[in-house]
N, CA, C and O of each residue as an XYZ file, in Angstrom:
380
protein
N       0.826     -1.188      0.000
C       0.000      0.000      0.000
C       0.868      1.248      0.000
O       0.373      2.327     -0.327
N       2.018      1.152      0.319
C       2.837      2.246      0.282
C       2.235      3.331      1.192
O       1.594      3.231      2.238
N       2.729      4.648      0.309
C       3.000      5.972      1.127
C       1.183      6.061      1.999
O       0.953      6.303      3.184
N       0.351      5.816      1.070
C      -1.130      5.803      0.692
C      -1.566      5.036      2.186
O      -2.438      5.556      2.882
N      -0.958      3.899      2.568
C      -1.264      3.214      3.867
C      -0.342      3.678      5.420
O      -0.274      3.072      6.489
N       0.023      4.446      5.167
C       0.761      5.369      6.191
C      -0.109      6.736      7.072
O      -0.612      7.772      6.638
N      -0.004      6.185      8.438
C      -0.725      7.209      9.295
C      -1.219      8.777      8.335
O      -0.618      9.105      7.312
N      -2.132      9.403      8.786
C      -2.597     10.901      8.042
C      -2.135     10.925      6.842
O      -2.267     12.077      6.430
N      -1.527     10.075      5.835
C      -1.346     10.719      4.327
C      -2.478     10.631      3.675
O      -2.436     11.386      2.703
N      -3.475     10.064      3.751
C      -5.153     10.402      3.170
C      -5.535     11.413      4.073
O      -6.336     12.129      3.472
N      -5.374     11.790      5.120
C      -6.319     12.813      5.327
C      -5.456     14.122      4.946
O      -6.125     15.124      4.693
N      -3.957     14.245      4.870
C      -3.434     15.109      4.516
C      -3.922     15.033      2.821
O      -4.361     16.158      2.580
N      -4.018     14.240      1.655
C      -4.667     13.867      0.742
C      -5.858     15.009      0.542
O      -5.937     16.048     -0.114
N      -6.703     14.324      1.397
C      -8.068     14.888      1.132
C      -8.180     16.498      1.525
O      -8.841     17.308      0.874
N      -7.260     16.864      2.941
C      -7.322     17.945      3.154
C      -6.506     18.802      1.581
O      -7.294     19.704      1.300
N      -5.745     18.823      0.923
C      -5.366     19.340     -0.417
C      -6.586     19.494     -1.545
O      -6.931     20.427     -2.270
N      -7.068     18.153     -1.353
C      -8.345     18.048     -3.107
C      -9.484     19.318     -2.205
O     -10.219     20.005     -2.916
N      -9.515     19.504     -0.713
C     -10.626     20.493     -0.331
C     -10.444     21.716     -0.726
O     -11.367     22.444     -1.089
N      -8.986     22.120     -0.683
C      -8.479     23.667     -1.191
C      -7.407     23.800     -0.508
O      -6.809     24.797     -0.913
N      -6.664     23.101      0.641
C      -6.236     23.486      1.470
C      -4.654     23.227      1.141
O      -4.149     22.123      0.939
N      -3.813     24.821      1.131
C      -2.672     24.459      0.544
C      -1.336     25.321      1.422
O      -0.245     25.363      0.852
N      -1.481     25.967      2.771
C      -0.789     26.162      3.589
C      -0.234     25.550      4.839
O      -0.875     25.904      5.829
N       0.777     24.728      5.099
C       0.553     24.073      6.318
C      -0.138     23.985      7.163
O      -0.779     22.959      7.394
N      -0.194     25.078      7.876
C      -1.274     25.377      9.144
C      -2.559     25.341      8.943
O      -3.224     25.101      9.951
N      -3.306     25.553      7.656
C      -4.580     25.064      6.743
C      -4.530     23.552      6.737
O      -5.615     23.060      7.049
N      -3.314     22.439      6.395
C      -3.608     21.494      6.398
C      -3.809     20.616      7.667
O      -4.586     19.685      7.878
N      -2.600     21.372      8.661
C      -2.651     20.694      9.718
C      -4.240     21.203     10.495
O      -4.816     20.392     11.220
N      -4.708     22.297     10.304
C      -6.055     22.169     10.924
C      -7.191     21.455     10.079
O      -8.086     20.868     10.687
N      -7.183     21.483      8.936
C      -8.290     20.472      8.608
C      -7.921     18.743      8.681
O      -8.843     17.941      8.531
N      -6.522     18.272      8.918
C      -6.572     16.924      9.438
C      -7.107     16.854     10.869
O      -8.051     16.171     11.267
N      -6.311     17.707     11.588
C      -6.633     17.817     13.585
C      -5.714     16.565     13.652
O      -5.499     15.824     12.694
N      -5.165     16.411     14.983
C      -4.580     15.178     15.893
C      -3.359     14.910     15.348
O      -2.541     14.132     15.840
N      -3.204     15.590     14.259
C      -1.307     14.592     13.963
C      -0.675     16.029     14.390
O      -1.153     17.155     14.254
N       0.888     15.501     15.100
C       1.845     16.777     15.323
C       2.696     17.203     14.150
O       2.940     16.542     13.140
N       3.010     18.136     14.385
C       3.673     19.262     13.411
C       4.763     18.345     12.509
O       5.233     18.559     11.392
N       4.965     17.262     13.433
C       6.896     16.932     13.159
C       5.753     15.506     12.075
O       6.275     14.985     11.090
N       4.830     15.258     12.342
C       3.660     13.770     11.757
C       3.941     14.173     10.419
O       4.633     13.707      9.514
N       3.102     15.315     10.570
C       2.552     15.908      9.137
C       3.813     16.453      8.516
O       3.844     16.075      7.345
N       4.702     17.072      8.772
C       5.848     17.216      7.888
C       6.479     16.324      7.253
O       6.702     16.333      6.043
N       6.836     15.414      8.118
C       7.364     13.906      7.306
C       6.141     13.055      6.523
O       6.514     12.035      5.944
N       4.864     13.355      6.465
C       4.097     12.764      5.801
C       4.250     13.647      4.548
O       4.710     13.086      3.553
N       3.864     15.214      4.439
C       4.557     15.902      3.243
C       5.674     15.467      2.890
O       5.491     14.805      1.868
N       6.711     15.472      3.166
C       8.009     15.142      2.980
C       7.840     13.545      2.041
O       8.390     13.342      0.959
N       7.041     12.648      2.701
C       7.064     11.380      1.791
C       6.118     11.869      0.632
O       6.590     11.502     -0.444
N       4.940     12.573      0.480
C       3.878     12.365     -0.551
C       4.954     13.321     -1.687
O       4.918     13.202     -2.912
N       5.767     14.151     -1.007
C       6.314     15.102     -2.351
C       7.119     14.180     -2.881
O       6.913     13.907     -4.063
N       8.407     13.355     -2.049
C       9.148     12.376     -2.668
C       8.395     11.356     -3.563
O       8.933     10.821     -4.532
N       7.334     11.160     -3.243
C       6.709      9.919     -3.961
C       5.901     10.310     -4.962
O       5.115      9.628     -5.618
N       6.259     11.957     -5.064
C       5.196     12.319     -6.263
C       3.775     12.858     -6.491
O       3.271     13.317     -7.515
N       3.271     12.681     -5.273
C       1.969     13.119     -5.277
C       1.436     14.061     -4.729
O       0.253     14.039     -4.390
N       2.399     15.279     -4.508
C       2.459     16.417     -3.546
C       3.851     17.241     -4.297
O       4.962     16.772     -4.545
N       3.228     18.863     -4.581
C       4.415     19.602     -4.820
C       4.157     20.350     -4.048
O       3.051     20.609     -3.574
N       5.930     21.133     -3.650
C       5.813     21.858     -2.131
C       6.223     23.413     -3.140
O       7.366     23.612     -3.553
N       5.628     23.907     -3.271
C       6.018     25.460     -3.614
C       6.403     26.380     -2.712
O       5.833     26.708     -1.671
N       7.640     26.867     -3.284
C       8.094     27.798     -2.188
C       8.789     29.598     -2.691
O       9.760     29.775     -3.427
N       8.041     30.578     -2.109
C       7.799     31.633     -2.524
C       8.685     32.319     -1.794
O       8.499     32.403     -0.580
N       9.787     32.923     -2.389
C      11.321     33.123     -1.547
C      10.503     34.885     -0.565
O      11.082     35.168      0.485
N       9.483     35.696     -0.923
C       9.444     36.443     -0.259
C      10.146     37.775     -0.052
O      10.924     38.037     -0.969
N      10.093     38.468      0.683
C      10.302     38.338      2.266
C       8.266     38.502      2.285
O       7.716     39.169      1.409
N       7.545     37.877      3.259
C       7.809     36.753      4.155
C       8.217     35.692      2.874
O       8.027     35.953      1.686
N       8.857     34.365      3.436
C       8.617     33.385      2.369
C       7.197     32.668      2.971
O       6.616     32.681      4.056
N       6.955     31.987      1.547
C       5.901     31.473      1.449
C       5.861     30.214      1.207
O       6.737     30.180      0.343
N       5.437     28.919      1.333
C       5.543     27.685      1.243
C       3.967     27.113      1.032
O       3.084     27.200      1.885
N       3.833     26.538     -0.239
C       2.475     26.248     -0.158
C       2.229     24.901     -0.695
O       3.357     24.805     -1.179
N       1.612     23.652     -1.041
C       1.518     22.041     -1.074
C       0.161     22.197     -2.319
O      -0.941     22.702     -2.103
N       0.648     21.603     -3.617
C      -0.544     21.198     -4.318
C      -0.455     19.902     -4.880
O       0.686     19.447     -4.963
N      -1.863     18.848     -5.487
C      -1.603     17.597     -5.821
C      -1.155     17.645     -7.042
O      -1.248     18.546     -7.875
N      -0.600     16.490     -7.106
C       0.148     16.318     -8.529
C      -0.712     15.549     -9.594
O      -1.825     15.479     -9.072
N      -0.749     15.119    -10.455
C      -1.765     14.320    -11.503
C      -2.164     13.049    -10.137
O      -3.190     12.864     -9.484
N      -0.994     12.458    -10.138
C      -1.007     11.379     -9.290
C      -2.248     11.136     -8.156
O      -3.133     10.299     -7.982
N      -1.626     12.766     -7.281
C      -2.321     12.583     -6.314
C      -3.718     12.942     -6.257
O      -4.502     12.808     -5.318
N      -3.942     13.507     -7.621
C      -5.796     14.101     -7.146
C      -6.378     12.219     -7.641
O      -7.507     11.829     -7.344
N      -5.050     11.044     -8.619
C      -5.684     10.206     -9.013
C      -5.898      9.293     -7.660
O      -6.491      8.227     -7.830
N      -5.572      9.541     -6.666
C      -5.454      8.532     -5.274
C      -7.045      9.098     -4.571
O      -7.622      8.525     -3.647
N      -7.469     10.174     -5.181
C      -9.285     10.601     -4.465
C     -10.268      9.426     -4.389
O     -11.018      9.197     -3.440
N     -10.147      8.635     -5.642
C     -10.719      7.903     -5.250
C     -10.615      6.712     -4.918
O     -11.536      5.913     -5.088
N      -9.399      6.378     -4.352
C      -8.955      4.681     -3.663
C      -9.432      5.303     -2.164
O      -9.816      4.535     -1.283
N      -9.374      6.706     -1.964
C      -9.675      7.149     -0.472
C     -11.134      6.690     -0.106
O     -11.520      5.873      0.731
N     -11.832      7.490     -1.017
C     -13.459      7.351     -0.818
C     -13.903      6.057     -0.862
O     -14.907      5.612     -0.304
N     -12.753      5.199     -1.865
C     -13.512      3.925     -1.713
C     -13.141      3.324      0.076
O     -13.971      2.826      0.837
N     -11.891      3.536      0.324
C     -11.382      3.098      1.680
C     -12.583      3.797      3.178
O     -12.852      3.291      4.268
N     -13.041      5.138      2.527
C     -13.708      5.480      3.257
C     -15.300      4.877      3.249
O     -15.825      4.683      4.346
N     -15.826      4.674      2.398
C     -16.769      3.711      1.902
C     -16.696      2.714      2.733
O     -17.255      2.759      3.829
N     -16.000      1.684      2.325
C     -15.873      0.529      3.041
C     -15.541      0.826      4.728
O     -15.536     -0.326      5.163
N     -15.325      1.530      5.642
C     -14.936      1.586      6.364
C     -16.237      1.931      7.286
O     -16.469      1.686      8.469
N     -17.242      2.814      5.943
C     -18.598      3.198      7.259
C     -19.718      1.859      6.603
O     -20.890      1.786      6.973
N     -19.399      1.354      6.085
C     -20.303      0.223      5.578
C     -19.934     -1.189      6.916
O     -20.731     -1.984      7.415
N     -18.272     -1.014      7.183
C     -18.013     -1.975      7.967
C     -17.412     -1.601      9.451
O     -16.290     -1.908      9.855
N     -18.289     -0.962     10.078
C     -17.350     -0.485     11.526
C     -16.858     -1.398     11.782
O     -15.633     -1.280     11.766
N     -17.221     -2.376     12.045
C     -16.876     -3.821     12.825
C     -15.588     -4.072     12.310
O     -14.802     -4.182     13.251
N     -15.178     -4.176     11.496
C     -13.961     -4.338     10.890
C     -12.412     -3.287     11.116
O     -11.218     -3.457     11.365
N     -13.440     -2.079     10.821
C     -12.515     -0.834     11.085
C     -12.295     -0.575     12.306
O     -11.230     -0.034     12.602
N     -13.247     -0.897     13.304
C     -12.835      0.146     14.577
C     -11.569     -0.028     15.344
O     -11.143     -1.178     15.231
N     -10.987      0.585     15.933
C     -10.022      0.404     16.408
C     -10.105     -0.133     17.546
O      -8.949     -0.384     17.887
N     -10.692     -0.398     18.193
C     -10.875     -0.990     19.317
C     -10.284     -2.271     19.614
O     -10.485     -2.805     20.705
């Protein structure tokens, strides 16, 4: 499953296809992962292609995250994962 089955990289995912393209935009529409989570989860989706990190030298600089072909094509392995997941709590819950 790769990068795709790794803690918050779908919700960092989904938070991008919503609009959301400033760190602090992404990290509040995931909630619960820390600063250092979500950086190394950017850090893998850009290496792997499915995330470009733009960076706007400024003064202020600017740093901003958009999907790549790739990654708007991973929208829907999410929805299906999300699909299956409220169809099957029993399966999913963490408990």
């Amino acid at each position: 499953m790769g990068v795709l089955g790794r803690a918050w990289a779908g919700a960092v995912i989904e938070a991008l296809l919503a609009g959301n393209t400033r760190f602090t935009e992404i990290a509040r529409y995931v909630g619960g992962a820390t600063d250092a989570v979500l950086s190394a989860r950017l850090k893998e989706l850009c290496a792997r292609g499915l995330v470009i990190r733009h960076v706007e030298p400024g003064p202020p600089v600017s740093v901003t995250y958009t999907l790549t072909e790739a990654g708007h094509d991973a929208a829907p392995v999410l929805e299906a994962i999300r699909a299956y997941g409220q169809a099957h709590p029993e399966v999913t819950a963490l408990t």
